[in-house]
N, C-alpha and C positions, 0 to 999 in steps of 0.2 A: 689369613691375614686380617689383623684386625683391626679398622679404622675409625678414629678416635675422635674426630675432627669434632662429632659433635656431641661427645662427654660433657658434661659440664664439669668433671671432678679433674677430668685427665685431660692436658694441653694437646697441640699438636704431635708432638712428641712422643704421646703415651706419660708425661712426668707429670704426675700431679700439681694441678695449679695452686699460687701459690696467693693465698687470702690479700685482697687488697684492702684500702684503708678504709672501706664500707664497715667493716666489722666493727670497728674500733666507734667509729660515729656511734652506729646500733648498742653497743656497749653500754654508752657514755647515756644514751638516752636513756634506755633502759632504768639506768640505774637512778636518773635525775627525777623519772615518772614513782620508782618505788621508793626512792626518800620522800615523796611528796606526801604521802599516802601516811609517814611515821610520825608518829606526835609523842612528845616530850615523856607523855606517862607510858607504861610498857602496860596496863591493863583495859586498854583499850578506851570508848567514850560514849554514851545516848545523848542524844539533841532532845532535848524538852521542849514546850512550849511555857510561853510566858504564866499563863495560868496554872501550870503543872509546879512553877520554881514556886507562883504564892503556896499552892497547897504545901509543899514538903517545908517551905521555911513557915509556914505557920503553923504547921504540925510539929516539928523543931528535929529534922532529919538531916538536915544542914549543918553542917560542922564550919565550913567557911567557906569564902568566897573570892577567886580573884577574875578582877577586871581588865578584860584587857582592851583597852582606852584604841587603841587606833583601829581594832578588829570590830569592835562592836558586839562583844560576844565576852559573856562571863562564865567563868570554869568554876563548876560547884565543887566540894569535897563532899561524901553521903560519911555519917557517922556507922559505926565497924556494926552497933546493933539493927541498924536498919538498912546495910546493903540489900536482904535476900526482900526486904518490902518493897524497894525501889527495882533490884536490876532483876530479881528471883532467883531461884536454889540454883547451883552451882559456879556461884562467883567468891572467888578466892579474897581473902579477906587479907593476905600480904598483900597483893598488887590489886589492890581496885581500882575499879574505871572511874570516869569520872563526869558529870552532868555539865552541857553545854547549852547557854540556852545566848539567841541571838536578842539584842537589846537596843531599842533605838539609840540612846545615849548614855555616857556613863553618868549622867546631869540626873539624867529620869531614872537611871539604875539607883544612883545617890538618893534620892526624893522613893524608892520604893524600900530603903531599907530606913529612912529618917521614920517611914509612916510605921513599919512595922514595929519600930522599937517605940513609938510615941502610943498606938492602938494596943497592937496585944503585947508588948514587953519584952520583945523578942529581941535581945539582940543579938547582933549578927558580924564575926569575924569578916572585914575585908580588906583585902589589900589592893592594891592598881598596879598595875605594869603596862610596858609598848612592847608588844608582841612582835617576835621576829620574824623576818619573811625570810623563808625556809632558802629561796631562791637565790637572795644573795648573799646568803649564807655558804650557800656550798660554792655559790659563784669564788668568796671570798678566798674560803677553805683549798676547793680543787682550782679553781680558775690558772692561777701561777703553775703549776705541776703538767696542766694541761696546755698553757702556752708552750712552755718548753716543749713536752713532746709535740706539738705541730711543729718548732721552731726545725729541733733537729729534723723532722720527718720532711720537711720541704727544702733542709740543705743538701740529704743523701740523697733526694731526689732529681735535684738540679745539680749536683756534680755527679749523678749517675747520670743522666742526659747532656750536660758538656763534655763530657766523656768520649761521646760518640757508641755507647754502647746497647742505646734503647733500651738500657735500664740492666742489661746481662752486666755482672759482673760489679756492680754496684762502683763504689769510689776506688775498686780498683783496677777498673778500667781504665783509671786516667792515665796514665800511661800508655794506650795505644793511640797507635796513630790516626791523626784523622786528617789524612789525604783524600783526595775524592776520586774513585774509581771511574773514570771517562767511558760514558756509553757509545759505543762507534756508531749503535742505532739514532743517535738525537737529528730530529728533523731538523734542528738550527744548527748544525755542527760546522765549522770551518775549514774548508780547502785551498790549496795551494791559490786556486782561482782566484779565491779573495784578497789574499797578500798580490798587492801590487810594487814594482820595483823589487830590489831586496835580491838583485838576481843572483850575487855571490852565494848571499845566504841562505837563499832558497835551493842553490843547489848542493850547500856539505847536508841540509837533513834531509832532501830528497835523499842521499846517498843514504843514511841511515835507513831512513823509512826502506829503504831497497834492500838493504840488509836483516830487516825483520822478516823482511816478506820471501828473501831468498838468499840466505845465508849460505849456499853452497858456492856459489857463486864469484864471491870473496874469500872461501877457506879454500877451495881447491888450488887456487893459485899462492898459497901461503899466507895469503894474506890478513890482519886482525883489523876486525872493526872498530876503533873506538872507544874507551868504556865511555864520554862521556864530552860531551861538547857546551862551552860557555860563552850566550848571547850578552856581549856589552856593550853598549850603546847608548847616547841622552834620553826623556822618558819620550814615550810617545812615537818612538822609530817602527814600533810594530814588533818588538822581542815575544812580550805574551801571544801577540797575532798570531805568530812566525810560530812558536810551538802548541797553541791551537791547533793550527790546520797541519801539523806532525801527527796530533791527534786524532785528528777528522783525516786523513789520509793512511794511516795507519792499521791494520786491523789484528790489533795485541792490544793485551790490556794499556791504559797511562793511567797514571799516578799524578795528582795535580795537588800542589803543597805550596803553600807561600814559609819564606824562610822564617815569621814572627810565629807561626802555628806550633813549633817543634818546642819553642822557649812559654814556659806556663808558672805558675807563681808557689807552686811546689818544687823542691828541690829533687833534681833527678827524674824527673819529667821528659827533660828533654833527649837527654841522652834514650831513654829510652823508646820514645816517638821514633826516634831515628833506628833504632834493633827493628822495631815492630813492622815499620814501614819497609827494611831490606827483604826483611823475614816473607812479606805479604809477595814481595817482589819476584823472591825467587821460587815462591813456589807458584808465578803465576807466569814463570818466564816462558817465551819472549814476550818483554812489556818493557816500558820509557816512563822514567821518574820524571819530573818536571817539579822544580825548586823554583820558583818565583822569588826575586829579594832575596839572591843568597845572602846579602850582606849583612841580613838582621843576623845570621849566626856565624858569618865565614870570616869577621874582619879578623885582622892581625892580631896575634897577641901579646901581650906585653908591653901597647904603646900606652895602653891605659895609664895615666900618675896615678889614679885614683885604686891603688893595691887593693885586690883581693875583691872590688866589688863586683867583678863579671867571672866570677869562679863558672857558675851557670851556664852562662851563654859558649865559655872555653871549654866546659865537659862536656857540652852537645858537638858545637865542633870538633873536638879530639872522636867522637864516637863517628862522627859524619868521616873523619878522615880512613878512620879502623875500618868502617863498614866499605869505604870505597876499593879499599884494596880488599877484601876479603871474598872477592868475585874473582873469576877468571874475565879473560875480555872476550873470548867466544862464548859466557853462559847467556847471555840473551840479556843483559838486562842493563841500558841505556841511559845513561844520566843527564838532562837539560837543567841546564841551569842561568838566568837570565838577572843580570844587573847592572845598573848604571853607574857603580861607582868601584868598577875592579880595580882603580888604584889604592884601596881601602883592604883589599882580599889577603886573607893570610896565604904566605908564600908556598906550604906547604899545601893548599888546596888547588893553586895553581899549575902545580909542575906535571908534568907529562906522565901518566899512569891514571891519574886521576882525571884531570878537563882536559885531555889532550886535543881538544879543537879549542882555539879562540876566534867567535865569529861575531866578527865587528859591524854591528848594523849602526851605519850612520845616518844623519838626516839626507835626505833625499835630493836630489841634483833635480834639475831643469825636467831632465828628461824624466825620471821615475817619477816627479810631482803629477808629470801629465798623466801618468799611468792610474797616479793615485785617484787624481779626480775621476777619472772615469770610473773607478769601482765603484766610487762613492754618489755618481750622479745620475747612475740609473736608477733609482727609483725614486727621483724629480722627476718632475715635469718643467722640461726647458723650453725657454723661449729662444725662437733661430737664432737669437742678440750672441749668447751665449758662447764663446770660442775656448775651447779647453787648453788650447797652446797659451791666449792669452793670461788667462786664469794660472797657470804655473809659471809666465814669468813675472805675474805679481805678487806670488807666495814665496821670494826667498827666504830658506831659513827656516820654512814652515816644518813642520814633521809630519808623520801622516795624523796622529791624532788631532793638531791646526787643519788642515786639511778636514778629517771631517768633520770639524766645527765647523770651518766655514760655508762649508755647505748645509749644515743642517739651518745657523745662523737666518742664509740668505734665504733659505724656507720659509723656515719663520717669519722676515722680514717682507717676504712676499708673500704672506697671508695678514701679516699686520695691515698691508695696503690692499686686503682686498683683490688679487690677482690671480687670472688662472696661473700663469704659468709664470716661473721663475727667471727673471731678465739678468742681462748684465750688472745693470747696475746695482740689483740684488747682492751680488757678488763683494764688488766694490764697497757696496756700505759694510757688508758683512768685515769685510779683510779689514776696512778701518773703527769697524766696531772693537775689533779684537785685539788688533794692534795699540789701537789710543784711549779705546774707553770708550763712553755715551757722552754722546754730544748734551752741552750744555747752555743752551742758546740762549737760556733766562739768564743766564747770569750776567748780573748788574759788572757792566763796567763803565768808566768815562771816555770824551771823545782820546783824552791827550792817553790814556792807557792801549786803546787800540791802535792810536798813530805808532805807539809805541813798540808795539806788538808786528803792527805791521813790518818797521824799518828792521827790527832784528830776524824778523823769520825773511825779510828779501835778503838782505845779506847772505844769509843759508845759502838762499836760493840764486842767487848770481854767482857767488863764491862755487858752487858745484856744478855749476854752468859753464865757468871758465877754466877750471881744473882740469886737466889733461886724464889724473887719478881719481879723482872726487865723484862719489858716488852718484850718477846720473837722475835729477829731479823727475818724480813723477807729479804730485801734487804739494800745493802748502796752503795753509788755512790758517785764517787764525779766528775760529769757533773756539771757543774751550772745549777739550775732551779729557776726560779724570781728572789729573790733577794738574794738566799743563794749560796752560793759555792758549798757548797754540805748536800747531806741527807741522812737520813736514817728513814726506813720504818720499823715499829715495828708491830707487832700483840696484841692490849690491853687486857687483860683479861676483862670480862663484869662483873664487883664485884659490889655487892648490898653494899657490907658493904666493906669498907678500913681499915686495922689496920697500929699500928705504922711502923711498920716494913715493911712493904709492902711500904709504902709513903720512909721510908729511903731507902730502895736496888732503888729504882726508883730516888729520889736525886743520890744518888751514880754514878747509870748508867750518867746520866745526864751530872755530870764533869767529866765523863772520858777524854772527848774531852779537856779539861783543864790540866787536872792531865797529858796526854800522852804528850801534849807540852812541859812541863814543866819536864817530865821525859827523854824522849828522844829528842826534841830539845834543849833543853837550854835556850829557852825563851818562853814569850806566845804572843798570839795575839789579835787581836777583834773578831776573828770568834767564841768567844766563848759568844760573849751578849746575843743572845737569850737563852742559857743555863742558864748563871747566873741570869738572868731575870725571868726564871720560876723557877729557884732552890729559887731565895731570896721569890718570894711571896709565894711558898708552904712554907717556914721554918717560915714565920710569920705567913701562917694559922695553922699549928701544933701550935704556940705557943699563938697564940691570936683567933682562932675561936675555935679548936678542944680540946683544954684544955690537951695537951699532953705533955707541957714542964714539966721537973722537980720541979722546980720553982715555976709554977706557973697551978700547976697542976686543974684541974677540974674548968677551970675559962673560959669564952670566952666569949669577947668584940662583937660577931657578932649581928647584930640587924636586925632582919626577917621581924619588923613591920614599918622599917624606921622612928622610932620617934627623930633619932641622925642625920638625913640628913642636916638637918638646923641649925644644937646644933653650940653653940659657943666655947663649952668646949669640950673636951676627954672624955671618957666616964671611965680613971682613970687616977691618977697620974705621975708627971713629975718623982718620984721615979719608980712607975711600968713601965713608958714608956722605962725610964735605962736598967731596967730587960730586958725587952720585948726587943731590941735589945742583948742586951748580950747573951739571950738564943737562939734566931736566928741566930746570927752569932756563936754560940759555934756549933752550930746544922750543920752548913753549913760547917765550918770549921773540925771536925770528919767525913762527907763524904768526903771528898776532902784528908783528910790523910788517910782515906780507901779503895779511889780509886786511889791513889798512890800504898799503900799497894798489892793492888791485881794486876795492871800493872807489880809491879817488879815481882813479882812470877811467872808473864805469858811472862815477854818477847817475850820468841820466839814467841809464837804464835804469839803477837801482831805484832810483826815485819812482820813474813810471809801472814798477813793479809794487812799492807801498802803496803808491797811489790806487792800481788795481785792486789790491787784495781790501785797503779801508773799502773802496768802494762794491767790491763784489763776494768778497769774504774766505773766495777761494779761487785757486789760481792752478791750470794744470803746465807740464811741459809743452804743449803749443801757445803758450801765452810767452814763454822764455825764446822759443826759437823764433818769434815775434820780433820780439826785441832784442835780440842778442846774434840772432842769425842761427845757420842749424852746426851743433857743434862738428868739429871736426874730426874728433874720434870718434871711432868704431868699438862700442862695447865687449868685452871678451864674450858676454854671455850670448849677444846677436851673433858674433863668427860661431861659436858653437852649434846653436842650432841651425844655423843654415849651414854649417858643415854636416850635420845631423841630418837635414831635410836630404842633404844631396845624398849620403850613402844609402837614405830609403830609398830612394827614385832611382837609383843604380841596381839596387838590389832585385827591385821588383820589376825592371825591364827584363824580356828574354835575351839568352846568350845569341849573339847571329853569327858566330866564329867558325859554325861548321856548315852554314849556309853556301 
């Protein structure tokens, strides 16, 4: 056996190597060193000395003379009878050489032929020229010829390396797939461990992963795995996590592809991506595809108006569809697929054969938040301040990737101050860094603009105070943060289901900031758009999606399957459309005289509330239960988790039933 490895002629292979662009350089030199070398006359040249040019032009061996003015150097002609005197026997008398002699200037060369024709009578043929420079001569000549071939040679180069083929196969490789083949060996790799919450979802691909690892298991009882399960969810719920650690727990090859990779700016590209990539699949089964963003190639087709411009992105689809059925569901090989917008998804990639799981990963409840933080907080350094139940019931809403911003945030933020260890209030600034923006304390305002500022954000803030439904105050400020003046930070209840009532105290709360201007200033102003901006679309969704207007009761316009995207028409009447405003604005205009209503009754406090925040700038929920007394409802989210607390504490007691 004979090992080649360190032939210099033969690859590893034993396949002769194949010359790289070295050659071509040596070439190019080569030849630029041997044109340097060629002078105009093909019989060659002798350099004379100055003294040597008087004797032959005063002997009159000279036939003529040219100058060449920028070289400094003049080119004799020898006449045909006196070649063999000057160069000696065997010079050819068609191509003769020709005498070079170097000359200070052509001033002094002029003044040496003015003497010779005035002393001995000689004169002397001469002509002047500027001498070419050989250099940019051929720069001129090859230079274009030789850009282009660099030009081409650096294009097939870099579409043989976009390619993904380290150069095999050159531009037509582009067409294979460039998935990335998942090392189950990577010291950083992802485990179930680290997805925290997510417990539906973590356990349909445990079930897979159990299925790679022991497929008998599942077929002895009749039963088929699966071809192919699709994570949908808002971004940042943890879907890429979630088939990560599918990966990192799995030990079969995965295939990891984002949906934009398969679509490329040649035609038929994609389609083929998608052969290449099944192809790599099945012969490496059992192993798990993972499509990230199906949506760059799976959306519907045909809602396009814009005909014929995603022919493209539809033949990759159509081949994605082909390829999916062209598996059995016991060959091994697994399809994930994750995106945030499957109401966008062509219907045909949806139906059962093909994603037969839909696994709905949503933002995270009370409880899985708390789960979250602690993935995310062991490698802080906390200060005892620090309460992780607290911490998740002031991230409503969050997802786990807010989550670990906020934590990495409040790192940061407790190393801007210099601290060992990471406190509460780390926290806190973090959640309000993220939520509101960067505090903006310079900026210039007047007294009568914060009086201002203040009476509209107490309003907020007693209006959700006295509300039975209104989202419970946690803090209000009025700092500037981005681009509002001031905020406030409310605690949401996490409700499965909304009634009417609960959507109006939450309107209500909303214009207080409106209603307090216009009760105690005397005028209003623009700081209330973002209010009236979410008050006006909820009052059309009560009245055109939820079907809760009076009017126009048990009726809603909303369309889940997108078949009115494109419509030309409304989907009712220019008489219903009347309604439909009239009930909106009737709907808008009763909380606004309700939260008038309740500002007059609460004055003082409201006032002692402006008064507070002018004076201290910010205000938390013990500053309201101050002045207002402690409300008298009971949070949904507080019974939750002390319902929560007590099934732990049940749980983890022993049984004493057979004591």
């Amino acid at each position: 056996m004979n090992d080649h490895s360190d032939n210099p002629i033969q690859g590893k292979n034993g396949r002769p190597k194949r010359p790289g662009l070295y050659w071509i350089y040596i070439l190019i030199f080569v030849g630029l060193l041997a044109a340097n070398f060629i002078t105009p006359s093909g019989g060659g040249s002798k350099e004379i000395s100055w003294s040597e040019m008087e004797t032959y032009v005063a002997e009159g061996k000279i036939e003529k003379a040219t100058c060449v003015s920028n070289k400094n150097e003049v080119r004799m002609s020898v006449r045909k009878e006196a070649l063999q005197d000057v160069f000696g026997e065997g010079v050819k008398a068609d191509k003769p050489p020709v005498l070079i002699v170097k000359i200070p200037s052509a001033d002094k060369f002029q003044e040496f032929v003015s003497d010779m024709k005035k002393d001995n009578g000689i004169s002397l043929k001469v002509t002047y020229e500027e001498g070419s420079n050989l250099w940019v001569s051929l720069l001129i000549n090859i230079g274009p010829f030789l850009l282009l071939i660099l030009v081409w040679v650096l294009i097939m180069r870099r579409m043989s390396g976009a390619a993904g083929g380290g150069g095999q196969g050159g531009i037509f490789s582009v067409g294979k797939s460039k998935a990335r083949l998942f090392d189950k060996n990577d010291k950083n790799r992802v485990t179930f461990k680290d997805v925290a919450g997510l417990a539906e979802a973590k356990q349909e691909v445990e079930e897979i992963v159990s299925f790679l690892k022991n497929p008998g298991k599942y077929t002895e009882l009749g039963g088929k795995i699966p071809k192919g399960a699709l994570l949908v969810g808002p971004p940042g719920t943890g879907k890429t996590l979630l088939a990560k650690a599918v990966a990192g727990e799995a030990d079969v090859p995965f295939f990891s592809m984002s949906g934009s990779d398969f679509v490329e700016m040649f035609v038929g590209v994609g389609a083929s991506r998608v052969r290449d990539l099944f192809q790599q699949a099945k012969q490496k089964a059992p192993c798990i595809i993972f499509i990230d963003e199906i949506d760059a190639v799976g959306r519907a087709r045909g809602k396009n108006p814009n005909m014929g411009a995603n022919d493209e992105r539809e033949n990759t689809l159509n081949q994605l569809l082909t390829e999916m059925d062209g598996f059995g569901s016991n060959s091994g090989v697994i399809i994930l697929a994750a995106t945030n917008r499957a109401d966008i998804l062509d219907k045909a990639l949806m139906r059962a054969g093909r994603f037969d799981r839909q696994i709905t990963v949503d933002l995270p409840d009370i409880n899985e938040r708390k789960e979250i933080f602690e993935v995310h907080l062991r490698p802080l350094k906390l200060d005892e301040s620090v309460d992780v139940e607290f911490l998740a019931k002031q991230t409503p809403g969050f997802s786990g990737a807010d989550i670990a911003n906020v934590c990495n945030e409040a790192a940061l933020i407790a190393a801007r101050h210099d601290k060992s260890k990471v406190e509460k209030q780390d926290f806190l600034d973090a959640v309000d860094r993220i939520i509101g923006g960067l505090e903006k304390k310079n900026k210039i305002m007047t007294e009568d603009e914060r009086r201002s500022i203040a009476t509209h954000e107490a309003g907020h803030a007693t209006l959700s105070w006295l509300l039975e439904f209104a989202h419970p105050l946690v803090k209000v400020t009025i700092v500037p943060r981005g681009k509002a003046l001031g905020a406030a930070w409310y605690l949401p209840e996490e409700r499965q289901l909304t009634t009417k009532e609960q959507m109006l105290d939450e309107m209500c709360a909303t214009l207080g900031g409106r209603a307090a201007e216009e009760l105690f200033l005397g005028h209003i102003s623009t700081g209330a758009l973002n209010d009236i901006e979410r008050v006006s679309k909820q009052a059309y969704a009560i009245v055109t999606y939820y079907g809760m207007s009076d009017k126009l009761s048990n009726i809603s316009f909303y369309d889940s399957t997108g078949a009115y995207e494109y419509g030309f028409t409304k989907p009712y009447s220019e008489k219903t459309a009347e309604l439909i405003d009239e009930e909106a604005k009737a709907l808008v205009d009763e909380q606004y005289k309700r939260a008038k209503e309740l500002l007059s009754s609460n004055m003082d406090g409201h006032h002692q509330l402006a008064d507070m925040l002018v004076e201290r700038e910010v205000i938390f929920s013990d500053d309201l239960e101050k002045i207002f007394g402690k409300r008298p409802w009971t949070s949904r989210t507080q019974t939750l988790m002390e319902e929560n607390d007590k099934l732990k504490s049940n749980e983890s007691q022993p049984d004493s039933s057979n004591d």
